[in-house]
LOLUM-490459 format. One line per 5 residues: number of its first residue (from 1); their letters; for each residue x, y, z of C-alpha. Coordinates in steps of 0.5 Angstrom, whole numbers. Example, Ala and Ser with C-alpha at 12.3 -4.5 7.8 and 13.67 -1.06 7.14 Angstrom:
2
1) as) 25/-9/16  27/-2/14
END
This chain:
912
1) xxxxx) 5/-112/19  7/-106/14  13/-102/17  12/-95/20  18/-90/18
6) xxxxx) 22/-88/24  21/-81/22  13/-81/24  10/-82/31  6/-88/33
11) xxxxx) 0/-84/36  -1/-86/42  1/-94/40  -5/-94/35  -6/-100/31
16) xxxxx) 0/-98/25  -4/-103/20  -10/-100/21  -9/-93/19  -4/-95/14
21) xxxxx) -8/-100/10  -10/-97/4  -19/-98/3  -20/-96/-5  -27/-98/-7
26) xxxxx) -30/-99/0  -36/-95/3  -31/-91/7  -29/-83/3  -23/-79/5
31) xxxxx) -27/-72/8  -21/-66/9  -24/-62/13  -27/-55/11  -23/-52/17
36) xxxxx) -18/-54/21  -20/-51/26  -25/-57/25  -18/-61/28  -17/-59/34
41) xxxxx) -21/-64/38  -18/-70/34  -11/-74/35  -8/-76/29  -9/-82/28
46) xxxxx) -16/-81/29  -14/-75/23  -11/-80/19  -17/-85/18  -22/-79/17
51) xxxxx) -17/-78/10  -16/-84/9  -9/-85/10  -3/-87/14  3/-86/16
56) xxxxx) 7/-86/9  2/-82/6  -2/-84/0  -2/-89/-7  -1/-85/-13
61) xxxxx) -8/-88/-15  -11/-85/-9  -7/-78/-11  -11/-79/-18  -17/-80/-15
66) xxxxx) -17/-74/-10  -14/-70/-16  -20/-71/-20  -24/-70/-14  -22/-64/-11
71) xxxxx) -19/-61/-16  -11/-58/-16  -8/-54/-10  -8/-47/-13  -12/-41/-11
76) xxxxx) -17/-37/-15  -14/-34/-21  -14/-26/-21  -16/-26/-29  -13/-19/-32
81) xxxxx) -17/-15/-35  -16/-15/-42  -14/-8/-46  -20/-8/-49  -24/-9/-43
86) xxxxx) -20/-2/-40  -21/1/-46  -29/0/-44  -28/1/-36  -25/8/-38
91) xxxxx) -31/10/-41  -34/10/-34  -31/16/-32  -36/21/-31  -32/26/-34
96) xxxxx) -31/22/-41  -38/20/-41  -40/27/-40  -35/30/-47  -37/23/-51
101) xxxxx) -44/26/-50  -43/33/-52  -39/30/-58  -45/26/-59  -50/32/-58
106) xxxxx) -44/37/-63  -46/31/-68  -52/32/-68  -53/39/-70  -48/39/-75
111) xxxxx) -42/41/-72  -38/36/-74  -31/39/-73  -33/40/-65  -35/32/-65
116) xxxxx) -29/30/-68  -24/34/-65  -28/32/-57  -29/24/-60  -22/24/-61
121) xxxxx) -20/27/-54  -24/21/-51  -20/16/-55  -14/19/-54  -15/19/-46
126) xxxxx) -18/12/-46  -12/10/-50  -7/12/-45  -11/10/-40  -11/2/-40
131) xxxxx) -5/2/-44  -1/5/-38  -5/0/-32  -4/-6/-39  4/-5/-38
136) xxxxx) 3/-4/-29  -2/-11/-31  5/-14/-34  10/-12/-29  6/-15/-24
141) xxxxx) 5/-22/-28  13/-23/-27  12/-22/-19  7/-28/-19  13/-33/-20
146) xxxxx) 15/-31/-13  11/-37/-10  12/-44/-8  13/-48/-15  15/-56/-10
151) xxxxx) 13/-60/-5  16/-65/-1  11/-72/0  11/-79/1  8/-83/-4
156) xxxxx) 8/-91/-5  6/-94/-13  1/-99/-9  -2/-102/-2  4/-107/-1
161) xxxxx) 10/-102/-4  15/-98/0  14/-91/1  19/-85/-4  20/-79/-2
166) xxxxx) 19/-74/-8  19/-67/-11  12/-66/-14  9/-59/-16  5/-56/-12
171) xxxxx) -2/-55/-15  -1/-64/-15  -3/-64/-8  -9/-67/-5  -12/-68/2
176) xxxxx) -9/-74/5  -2/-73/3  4/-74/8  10/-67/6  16/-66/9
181) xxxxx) 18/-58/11  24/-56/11  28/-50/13  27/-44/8  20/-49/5
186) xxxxx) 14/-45/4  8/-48/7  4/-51/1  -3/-52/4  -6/-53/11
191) xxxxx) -2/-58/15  -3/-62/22  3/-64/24  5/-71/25  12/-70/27
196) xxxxx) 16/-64/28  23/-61/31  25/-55/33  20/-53/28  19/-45/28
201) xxxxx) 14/-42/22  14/-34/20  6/-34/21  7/-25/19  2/-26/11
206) xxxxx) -4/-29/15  -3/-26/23  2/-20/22  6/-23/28  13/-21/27
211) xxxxx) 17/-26/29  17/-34/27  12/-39/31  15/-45/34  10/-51/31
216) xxxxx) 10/-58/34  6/-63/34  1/-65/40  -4/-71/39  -9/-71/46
221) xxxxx) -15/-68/44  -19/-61/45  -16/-54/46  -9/-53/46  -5/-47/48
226) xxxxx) -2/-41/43  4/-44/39  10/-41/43  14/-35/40  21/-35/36
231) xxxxx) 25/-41/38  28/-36/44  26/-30/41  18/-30/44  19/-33/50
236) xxxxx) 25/-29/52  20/-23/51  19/-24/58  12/-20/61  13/-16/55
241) xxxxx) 10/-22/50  6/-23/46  0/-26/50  -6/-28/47  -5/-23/41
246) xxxxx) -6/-28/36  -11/-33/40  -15/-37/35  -14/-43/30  -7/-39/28
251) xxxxx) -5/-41/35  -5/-48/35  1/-51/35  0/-56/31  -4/-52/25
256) xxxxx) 1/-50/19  -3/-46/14  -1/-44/7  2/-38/6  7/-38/12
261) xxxxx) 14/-41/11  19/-45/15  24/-40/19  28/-46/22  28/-54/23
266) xxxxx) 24/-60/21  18/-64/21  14/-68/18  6/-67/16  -2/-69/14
271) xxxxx) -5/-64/9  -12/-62/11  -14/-58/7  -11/-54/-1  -14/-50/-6
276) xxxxx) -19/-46/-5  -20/-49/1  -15/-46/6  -15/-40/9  -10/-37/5
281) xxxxx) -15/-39/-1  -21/-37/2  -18/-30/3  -16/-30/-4  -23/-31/-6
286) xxxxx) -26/-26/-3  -22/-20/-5  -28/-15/-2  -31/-9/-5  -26/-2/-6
291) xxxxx) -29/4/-3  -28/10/-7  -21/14/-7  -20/21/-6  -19/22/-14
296) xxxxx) -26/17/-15  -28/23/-10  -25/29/-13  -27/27/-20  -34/26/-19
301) xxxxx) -34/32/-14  -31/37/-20  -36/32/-25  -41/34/-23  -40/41/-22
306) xxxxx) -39/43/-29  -44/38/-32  -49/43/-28  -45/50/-32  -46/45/-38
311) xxxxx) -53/43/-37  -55/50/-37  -51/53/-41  -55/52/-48  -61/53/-45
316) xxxxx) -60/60/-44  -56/62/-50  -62/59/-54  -68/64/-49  -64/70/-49
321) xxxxx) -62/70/-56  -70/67/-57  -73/73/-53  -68/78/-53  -67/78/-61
326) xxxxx) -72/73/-64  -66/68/-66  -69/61/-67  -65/54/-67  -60/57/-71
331) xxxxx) -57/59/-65  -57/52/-63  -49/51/-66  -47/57/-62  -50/55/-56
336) xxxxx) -47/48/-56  -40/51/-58  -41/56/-52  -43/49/-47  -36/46/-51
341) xxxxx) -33/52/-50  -34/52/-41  -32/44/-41  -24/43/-41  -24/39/-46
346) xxxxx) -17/35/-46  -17/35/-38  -19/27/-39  -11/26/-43  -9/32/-39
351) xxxxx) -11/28/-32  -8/21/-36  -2/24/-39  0/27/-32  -1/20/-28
356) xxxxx) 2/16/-34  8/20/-33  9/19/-26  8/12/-26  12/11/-31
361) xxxxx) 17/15/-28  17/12/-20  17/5/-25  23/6/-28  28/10/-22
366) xxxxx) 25/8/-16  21/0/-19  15/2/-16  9/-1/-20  3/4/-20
371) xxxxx) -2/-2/-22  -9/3/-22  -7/10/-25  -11/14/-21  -7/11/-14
376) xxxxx) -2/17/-16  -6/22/-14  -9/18/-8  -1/17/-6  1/25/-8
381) xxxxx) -7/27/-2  -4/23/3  -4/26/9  -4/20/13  0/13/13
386) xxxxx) -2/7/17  3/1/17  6/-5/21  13/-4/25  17/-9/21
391) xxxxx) 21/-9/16  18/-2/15  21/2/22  25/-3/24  28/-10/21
396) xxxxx) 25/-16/22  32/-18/26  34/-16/33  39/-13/36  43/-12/43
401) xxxxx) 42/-6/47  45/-7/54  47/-13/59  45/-12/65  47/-15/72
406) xxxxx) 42/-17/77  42/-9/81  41/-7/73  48/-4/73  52/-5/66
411) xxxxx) 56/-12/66  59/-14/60  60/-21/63  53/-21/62  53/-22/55
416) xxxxx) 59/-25/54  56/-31/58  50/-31/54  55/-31/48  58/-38/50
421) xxxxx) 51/-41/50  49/-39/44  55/-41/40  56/-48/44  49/-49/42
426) xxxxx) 49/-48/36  55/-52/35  53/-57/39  46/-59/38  46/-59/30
431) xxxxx) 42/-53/29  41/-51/23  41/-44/24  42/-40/29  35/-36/33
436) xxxxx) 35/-29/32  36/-27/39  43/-32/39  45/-29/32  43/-21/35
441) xxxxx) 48/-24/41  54/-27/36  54/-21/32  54/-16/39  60/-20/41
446) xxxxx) 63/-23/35  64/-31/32  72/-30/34  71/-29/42  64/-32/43
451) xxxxx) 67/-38/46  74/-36/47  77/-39/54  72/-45/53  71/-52/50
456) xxxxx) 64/-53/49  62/-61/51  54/-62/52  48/-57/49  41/-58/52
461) xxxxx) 38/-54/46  32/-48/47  24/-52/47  17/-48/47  16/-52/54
466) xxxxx) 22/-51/58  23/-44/54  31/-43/56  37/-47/52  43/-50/56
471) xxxxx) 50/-51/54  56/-54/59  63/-53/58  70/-54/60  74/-48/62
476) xxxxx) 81/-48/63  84/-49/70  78/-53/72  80/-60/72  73/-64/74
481) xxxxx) 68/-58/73  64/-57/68  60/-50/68  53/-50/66  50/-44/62
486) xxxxx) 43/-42/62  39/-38/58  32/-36/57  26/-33/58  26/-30/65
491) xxxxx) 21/-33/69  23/-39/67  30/-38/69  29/-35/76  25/-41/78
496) xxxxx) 30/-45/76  35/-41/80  37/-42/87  34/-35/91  29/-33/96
501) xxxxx) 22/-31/94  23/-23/95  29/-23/90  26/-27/85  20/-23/86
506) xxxxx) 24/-17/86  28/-18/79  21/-20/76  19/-13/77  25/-11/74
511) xxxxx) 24/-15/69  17/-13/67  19/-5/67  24/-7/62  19/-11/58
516) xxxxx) 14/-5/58  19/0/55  19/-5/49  26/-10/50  26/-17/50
521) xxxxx) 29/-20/55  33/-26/56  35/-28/63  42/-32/65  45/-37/70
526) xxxxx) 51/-41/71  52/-47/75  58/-51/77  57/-59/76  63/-65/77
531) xxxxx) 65/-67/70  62/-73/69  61/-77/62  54/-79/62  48/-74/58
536) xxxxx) 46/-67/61  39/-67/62  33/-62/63  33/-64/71  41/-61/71
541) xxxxx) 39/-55/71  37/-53/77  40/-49/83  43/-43/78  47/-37/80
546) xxxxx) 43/-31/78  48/-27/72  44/-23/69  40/-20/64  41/-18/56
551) xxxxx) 36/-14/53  35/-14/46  30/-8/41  28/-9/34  34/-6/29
556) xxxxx) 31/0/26  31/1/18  37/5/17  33/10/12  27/10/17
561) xxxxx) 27/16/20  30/20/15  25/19/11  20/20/17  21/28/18
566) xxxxx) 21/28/11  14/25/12  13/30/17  15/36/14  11/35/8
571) xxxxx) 4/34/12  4/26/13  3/23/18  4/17/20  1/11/25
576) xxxxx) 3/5/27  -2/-1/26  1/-8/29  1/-14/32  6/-13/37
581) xxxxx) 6/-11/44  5/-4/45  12/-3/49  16/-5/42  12/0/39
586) xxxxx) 12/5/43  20/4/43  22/3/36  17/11/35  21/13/40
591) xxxxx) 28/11/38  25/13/31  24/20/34  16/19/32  12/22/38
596) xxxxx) 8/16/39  2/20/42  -3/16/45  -3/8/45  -8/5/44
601) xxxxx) -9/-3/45  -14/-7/40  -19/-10/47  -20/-2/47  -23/-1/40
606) xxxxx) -27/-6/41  -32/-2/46  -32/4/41  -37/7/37  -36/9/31
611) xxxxx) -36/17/33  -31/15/39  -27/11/34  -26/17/30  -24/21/35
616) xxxxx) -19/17/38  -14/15/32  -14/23/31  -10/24/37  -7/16/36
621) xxxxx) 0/14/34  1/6/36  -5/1/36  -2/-6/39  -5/-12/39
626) xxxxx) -10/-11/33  -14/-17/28  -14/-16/21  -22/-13/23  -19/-8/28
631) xxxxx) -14/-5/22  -19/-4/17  -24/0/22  -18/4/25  -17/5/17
636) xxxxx) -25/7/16  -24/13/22  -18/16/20  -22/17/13  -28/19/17
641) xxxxx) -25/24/20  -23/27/14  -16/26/12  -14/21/6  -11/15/8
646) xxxxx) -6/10/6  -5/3/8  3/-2/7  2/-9/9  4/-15/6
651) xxxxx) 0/-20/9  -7/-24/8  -9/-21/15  -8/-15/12  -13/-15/6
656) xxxxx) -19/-11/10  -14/-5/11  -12/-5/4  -19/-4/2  -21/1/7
661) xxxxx) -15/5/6  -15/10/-1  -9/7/-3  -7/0/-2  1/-1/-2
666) xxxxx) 5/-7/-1  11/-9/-2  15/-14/-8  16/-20/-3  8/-20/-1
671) xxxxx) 4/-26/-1  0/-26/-8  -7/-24/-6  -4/-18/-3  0/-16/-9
676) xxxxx) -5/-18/-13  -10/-13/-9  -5/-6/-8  -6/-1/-12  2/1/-11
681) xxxxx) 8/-5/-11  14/-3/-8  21/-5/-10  22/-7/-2  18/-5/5
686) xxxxx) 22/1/5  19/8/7  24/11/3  21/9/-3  14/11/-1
691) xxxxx) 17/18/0  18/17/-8  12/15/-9  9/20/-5  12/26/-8
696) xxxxx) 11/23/-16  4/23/-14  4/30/-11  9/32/-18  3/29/-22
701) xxxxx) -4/32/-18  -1/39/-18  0/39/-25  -7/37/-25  -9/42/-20
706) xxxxx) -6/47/-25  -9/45/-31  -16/46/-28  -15/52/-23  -13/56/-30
711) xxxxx) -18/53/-35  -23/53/-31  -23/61/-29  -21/62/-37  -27/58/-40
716) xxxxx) -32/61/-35  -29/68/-36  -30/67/-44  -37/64/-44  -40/69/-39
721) xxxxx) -37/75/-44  -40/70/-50  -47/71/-46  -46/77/-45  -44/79/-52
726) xxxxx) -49/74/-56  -55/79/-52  -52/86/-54  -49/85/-60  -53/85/-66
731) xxxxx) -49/78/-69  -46/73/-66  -40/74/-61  -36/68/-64  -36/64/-71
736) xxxxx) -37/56/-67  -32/55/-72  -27/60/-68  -29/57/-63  -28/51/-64
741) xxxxx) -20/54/-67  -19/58/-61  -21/51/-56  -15/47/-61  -11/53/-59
746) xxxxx) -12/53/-52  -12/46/-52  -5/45/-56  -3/49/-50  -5/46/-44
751) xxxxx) -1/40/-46  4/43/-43  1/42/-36  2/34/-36  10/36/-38
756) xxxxx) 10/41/-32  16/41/-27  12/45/-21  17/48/-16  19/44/-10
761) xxxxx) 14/50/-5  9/46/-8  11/39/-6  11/40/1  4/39/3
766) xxxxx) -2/34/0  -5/35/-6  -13/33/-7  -18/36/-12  -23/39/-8
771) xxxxx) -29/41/-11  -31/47/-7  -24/50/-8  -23/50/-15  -31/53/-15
776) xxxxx) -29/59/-11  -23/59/-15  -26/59/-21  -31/63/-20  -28/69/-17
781) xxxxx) -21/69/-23  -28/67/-29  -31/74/-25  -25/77/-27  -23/75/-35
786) xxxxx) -30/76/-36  -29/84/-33  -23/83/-38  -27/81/-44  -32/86/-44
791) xxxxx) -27/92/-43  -25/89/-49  -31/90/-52  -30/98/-51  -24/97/-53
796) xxxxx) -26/93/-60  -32/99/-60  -26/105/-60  -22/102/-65  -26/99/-70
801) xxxxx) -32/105/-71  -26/109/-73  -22/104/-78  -28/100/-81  -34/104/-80
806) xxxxx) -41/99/-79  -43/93/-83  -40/86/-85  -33/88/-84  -34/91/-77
811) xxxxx) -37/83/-76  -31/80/-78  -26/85/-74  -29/84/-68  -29/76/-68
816) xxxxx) -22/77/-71  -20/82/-65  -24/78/-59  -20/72/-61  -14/75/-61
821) xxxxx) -15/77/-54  -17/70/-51  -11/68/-53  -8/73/-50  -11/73/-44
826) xxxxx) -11/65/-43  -4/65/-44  -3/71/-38  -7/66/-35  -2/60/-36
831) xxxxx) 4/64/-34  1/68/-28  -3/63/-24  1/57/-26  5/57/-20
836) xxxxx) 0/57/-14  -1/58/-7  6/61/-4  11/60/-9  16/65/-10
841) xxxxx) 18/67/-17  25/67/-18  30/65/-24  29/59/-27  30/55/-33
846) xxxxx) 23/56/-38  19/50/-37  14/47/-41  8/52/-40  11/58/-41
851) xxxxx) 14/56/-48  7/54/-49  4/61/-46  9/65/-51  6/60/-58
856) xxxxx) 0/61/-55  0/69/-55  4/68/-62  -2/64/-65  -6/70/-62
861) xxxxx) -3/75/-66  -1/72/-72  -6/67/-74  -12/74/-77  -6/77/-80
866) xxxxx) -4/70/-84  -7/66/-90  -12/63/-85  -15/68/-82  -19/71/-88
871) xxxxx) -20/64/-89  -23/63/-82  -27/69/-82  -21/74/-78  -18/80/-82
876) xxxxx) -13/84/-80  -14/89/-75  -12/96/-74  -4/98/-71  -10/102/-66
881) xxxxx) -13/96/-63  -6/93/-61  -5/99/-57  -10/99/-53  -11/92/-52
886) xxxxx) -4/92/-49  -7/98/-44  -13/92/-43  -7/86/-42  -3/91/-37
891) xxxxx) -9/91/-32  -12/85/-33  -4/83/-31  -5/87/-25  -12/84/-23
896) xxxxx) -8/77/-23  -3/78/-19  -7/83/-14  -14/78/-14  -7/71/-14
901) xxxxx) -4/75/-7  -11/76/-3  -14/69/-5  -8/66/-2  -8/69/5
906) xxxxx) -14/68/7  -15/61/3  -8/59/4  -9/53/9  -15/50/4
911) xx) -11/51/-3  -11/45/-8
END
């Protein structure tokens, strides 16, 4: 009979033989299960024999075979897209379509110099484009190194060969291998467990529980109980623990699944699943569809406004010039430039340059990737920030808040006593690390005076059935006596204690207040026992003293809340989706200083509608207790409700929520189909670095907004007064080819808004494109430079009849003097408009747009007194022209400045 290897159990006295004679070419077929839930009902030997193999694991004839079979153990790839793909994709954006088809059109009717210059535009911001998301697209080629590359298994050469112990890549395992896991492993697929010892797993990228799972292995079929907390931490949350938060398959102790990782101990496994087949590779597989973003909303919203001035533009140009001065097709040149004229041709570079540099920046000073260039302005909307509480509020280690004796009075021998335990426990039991409520203990007290007056002789280490660990020491003066110290999970240590039942009752319910204010709790005993050399067993630990209780909080992140009043005075809110319990929610909120608000428990959502739903998250600030589902809904009501959301998780379990929310943030050490599904990747789960993010962002949309808010008015106002010029002038209003030169100008000059550097004022509040908005703005400021065009028009009338009398040179004087005056009304418009809603003017150094205002209004002036301006049409212009234009210049000034006051007080609230 072959030998069995000590470190795997015999299940239950099963035939050894059987389970490890190898059946290659018999009928039989090893058969991984499609979902380890499928598990539960069998023990492991019955297990073993449905994956054909044994004890010490498979032949490497065996493994090849499988191999071939079942394919590598590695998840789907996420193929990246190629620069030649996302150059395609950018020509989907409605906009880009909209100028490469009035290029086309400018093509057709000749006016090759229009279609050049809007064709070169759509390269040059398709080219910008998917070059900035092509390097996002290599930075995060370095962050999928940060995975499992071995694993641990037992393998024989044949049937009769003795088993090794070998480190093999991880894509080389198959169903029906034997692993080893160790401290610090991650989990290389989905395992049953044949043998485990004080195995602890971080479960936090597939179920969002915060604290490790203690795994062990069970053999008796049917449903098991939910795995056990941290090693101490879980069972020493006393009421407050999580109960029943994370039911199901994740639950069974026996289960590990790829994607978690080893916290503490050892054991020894059945691989049941890899690839494709896991969980962790199903979600990947299905990554699910994006809704669309705020800027999908935004850019499509101002899309399609302006298609619609463009699409009626041209045709009335022609009927009014066909019906009022019998002009034909001629006029079709002019209508199409006036069509080009309305439409902000260089907002696709303008928009693409300003994101480019924001994430280029936030990519460089603070290592926050932006994966999809239009996440930055989703980052500079949000208004509403939804995130677990570790590792982002508070750390994922615990620390002491007080020690407690048994009346709930202050007792530092409380915590001295549980100090004692946990350092002779750890150096008595070979723990290879210490629990993390033993570390929070040990760092309160410190390593030098934790064990100081005694000498440790025994230890009875912490188990997810006894939930308490034991140490027996010997302290001076004591000859004969040794002392017993008990820690743990309250419950567990009350009934272990010698008390009558109204005071065990009694210290319950003091424990359970504690509980539901968000600490941990661990309960400590002693006892005094005759010294005797025989082992200390779990029957020892019977007839305690009550000592006490130490109540532990999670530590809170040192930048925290800091950056949360930064949020808050900036207009982001922030709410908490976890699946904790409520009270440690609700405890690091307040210790944070953020109003929790309304508390909310998943079991409630599930009886909400939708409109209930939206409703409630208004006023919510904690959601406990939530499954990946309830995330993703919670997510969907904040944005039905209006606001623009953004989502940081780092787990599978997460996934739903990312692709509901309009900006998915992850941090660096996220599980791969996390990172690879984020729009934004954190350096570290830090709010400190979305506080940057977010400000980038904002820094970029109101460069945007600017931009748009100035050229759009502008545009608008120069193509009423063309529509008005081309009906009561006897000639064109504009040579297309002045058109197309003054457009350059504009355009040239409106480069500097990507370049811009906004007043902090404008930093302060989210920043989202709105439709309705920027049409109110336009048409309002395109009302008023049309007013300034037209008394141009006067003006041009004065001075010119004087200077030039009628004819072919009045022609080219007023085209010359109306160019001149749309230079120097747009770059009135740049200067005074820029910066925006409730923002003081005040001394500071030039920035980039007002450098581009003062070219623009030089170029304006010198251009028809140049060798160019014969050449295009434009004489110079009589000295009384510039006299009274500058007359027409000070008003329009002063309706700015005035029409600029009053847009702000009554629309302030709803500005861009």
């Amino acid at each position: 009979m072959p030998v069995v290897p000590e470190a795997v159990p015999d299940p239950q006295g099963a035939d050894r033989e059987a389970v490890d004679t190898v059946r290659d070419g018999t009928d039989r077929v090893a058969r991984p299960a499609r979902d380890p839930q499928d598990l539960t009902g069998l023990t492991s030997l019955q297990l073993l024999r449905q994956l054909d193999s044994g004890p010490r694991g498979l032949t490497d004839a065996q493994a090849e075979e499988r191999l071939l079979r079942y394919g590598e153990n590695a998840v789907p790839e996420w193929r990246t897209a190629s620069w030649s793909r996302r150059f395609l994709w950018s020509l989907r954006d409605p906009f880009t379509a909209v100028l490469l088809c009035l290029g086309l059109v400018s093509a057709t009717v000749a006016a090759w110099g229009t279609a050049l210059v809007i064709l070169a535009l759509v390269a040059v911001s398709c080219v910008l484009r998917s070059s900035g998301e092509h390097r996002a697209d290599r930075s995060m080629a370095g962050l999928r190194e940060l995975v499992a590359t071995t694993a641990t298994v037992l393998r024989r050469g044949g049937p009769d060969e003795g088993q090794r112990v070998r480190d093999i890549p991880v894509d080389q395992l198959v169903p029906g291998d034997v692993i080893r896991l160790g401290p610090g492993d991650l989990v290389p697929a989905d395992v049953r467990l044949l043998r485990a010892s004080g195995l602890t797993v971080h479960q936090a990228p597939l179920t969002g529980e915060s604290a490790p799972v203690a795994k062990y292995a069970v053999d008796a079929p049917g449903p098991y109980a939910g795995a056990g907390r941290c090693t101490e931490a879980g069972a020493y949350a006393g009421a407050g623990a999580e109960t029943g938060a994370h039911a199901g398959v994740f639950a069974q102790p026996q289960l590990c699944f790829q994607g978690s990782s080893v916290a503490s101990g050892s054991g020894t496994a059945v691989v049941v699943a890899t690839g494709a087949r896991t969980r962790f590779g199903a979600a990947r597989g299905r990554p699910g569809r994006r809704t669309a973003s705020a800027f999908d909303r935004s850019v499509n919203g101002i899309s399609w406004v302006l298609i619609r001035f463009m699409l009626l533009t041209p045709p009335l140009v022609l009927m009014a010039n066909a019906a009022l001065r019998g002009r034909g097709l001629e006029t079709l040149p002019f209508a199409v430039a006036v069509a080009v004229g309305l439409t902000p041709e260089m907002l696709p570079v303008i928009v693409t340059s300003a994101l480019a540099r924001g994430a280029a920046r936030l990519a460089r000073d603070h290592s926050v990737i932006v994966k999809r260039l239009p996440a930055l302005h989703d980052l500079g909307a949000v208004d509403v920030l939804m995130l677990d509480k570790t590792g982002t509020l508070t750390q994922d280690r615990p620390v002491v808040a007080r020690a407690t004796d048994a009346l709930g009075n202050p007792d530092p021998e409380v915590l001295r006593w549980a100090a004692v335990n946990a350092w002779w426990t750890l150096q008595l039991a070979d723990l290879p690390a210490p629990d993390a409520l033993d570390d929070a203990i040990l760092d309160a007290v410190g390593d030098e005076t934790a064990a100081e007056g005694t000498e440790g002789v025994a230890a009875l280490p912490f188990d997810s059935v006894r939930r308490l660990s034991t140490a027996v020491v010997r302290r001076p003066g004591r000859l004969g006596t040794h002392t017993l110290v008990v820690k743990g999970a309250v419950t567990d240590v009350l009934q272990r204690c010698a008390l009558d039942d109204d005071e065990r009752a009694r210290l319950a319910a003091l424990a359970a207040r504690e509980a539901d204010s968000g600490l941990r709790l661990l309960a400590v005993a002693r006892a005094e026992r005759p010294a005797r050399h025989r082992d200390y067993t779990p029957a020892d630990e019977r007839g305690l003293e009550f000592l006490g209780f130490v109540a532990l909080r999670d530590a809170l992140a040192p930048t925290a809340a800091d950056v949360l009043r930064d949020l808050a005075a900036r207009g982001v809110a922030v709410k908490v989706l976890t699946g904790d319990h409520p009270g440690t929610a609700v405890r690091a909120c307040l210790d944070l200083g953020l109003g929790p608000g309304e508390i909310v428990t998943a079991d409630r959502i599930d009886g909400l509608t939708d409109p209930e739903l939206v409703e409630l998250a208004r006023r919510t600030t904690v959601f406990a207790r939530c499954a990946p589902e309830h995330k993703a809904r919670i997510v969907t009501a904040v944005r039905a409700g209006g606001h623009t959301t953004g989502f940081l998780g780092d787990g599978v379990n997460d996934l739903p929520a990312l692709y509901a929310a309009d900006v998915g943030i992850c941090p660096r050490d996220a599980v791969d189909v996390v990172r690879e599904s984020a729009d934004v990747v954190l350096a570290q789960k830090d709010l400190t670095a979305i506080d940057h993010a977010i400000t980038a962002g904002r820094h970029s949309s109101g460069n945007i907004a600017t931009y748009l808010r100035i050229t759009l008015s502008s545009n608008l106002g120069n193509v009423i007064a063309m529509l008005v010029a081309g009906l009561l002038l006897p000639f064109l209003p504009m040579l297309p080819v002045q058109v197309l030169v003054q457009n350059l100008c504009f355009d040239a000059a409106q480069l500097a808004f990507a370049y811009d550097r906004p007043r902090s004022e404008a930093l302060r509040r989210p920043s989202e494109l709105r439709s309705r908005a920027f049409l109110r703005f336009i048409t309002g400021f395109g009302l008023l430079n049309a007013t300034a065009d037209l008394a141009t028009f006067t003006v041009l009338a004065l001075a010119l009849r004087t200077a030039t009398g009628a004819g072919p040179e009045s022609e080219a004087a007023f085209h010359s003097g109306w160019f001149t005056e749309n230079l120097l009304t747009q770059a009135l418009v740049m200067l005074l408009l820029r910066a925006g809603a409730g923002q003081p003017t005040g001394r500071r150094a030039p920035s980039p747009v007002r450098w581009a205002a003062a070219g623009l209004a030089v170029t304006g002036i010198l251009l028809p007194l140049s060798p160019l301006g014969p050449a295009l049409g434009m004489p110079a212009l009589p000295a009384l022209y510039y006299g009274l234009l500058a007359v027409v210049l000070g008003l329009y000034a002063a309706g700015l400045v005035v029409a600029k006051k009053r847009y702000e007080r009554r629309y302030a609230a709803r500005l861009v």
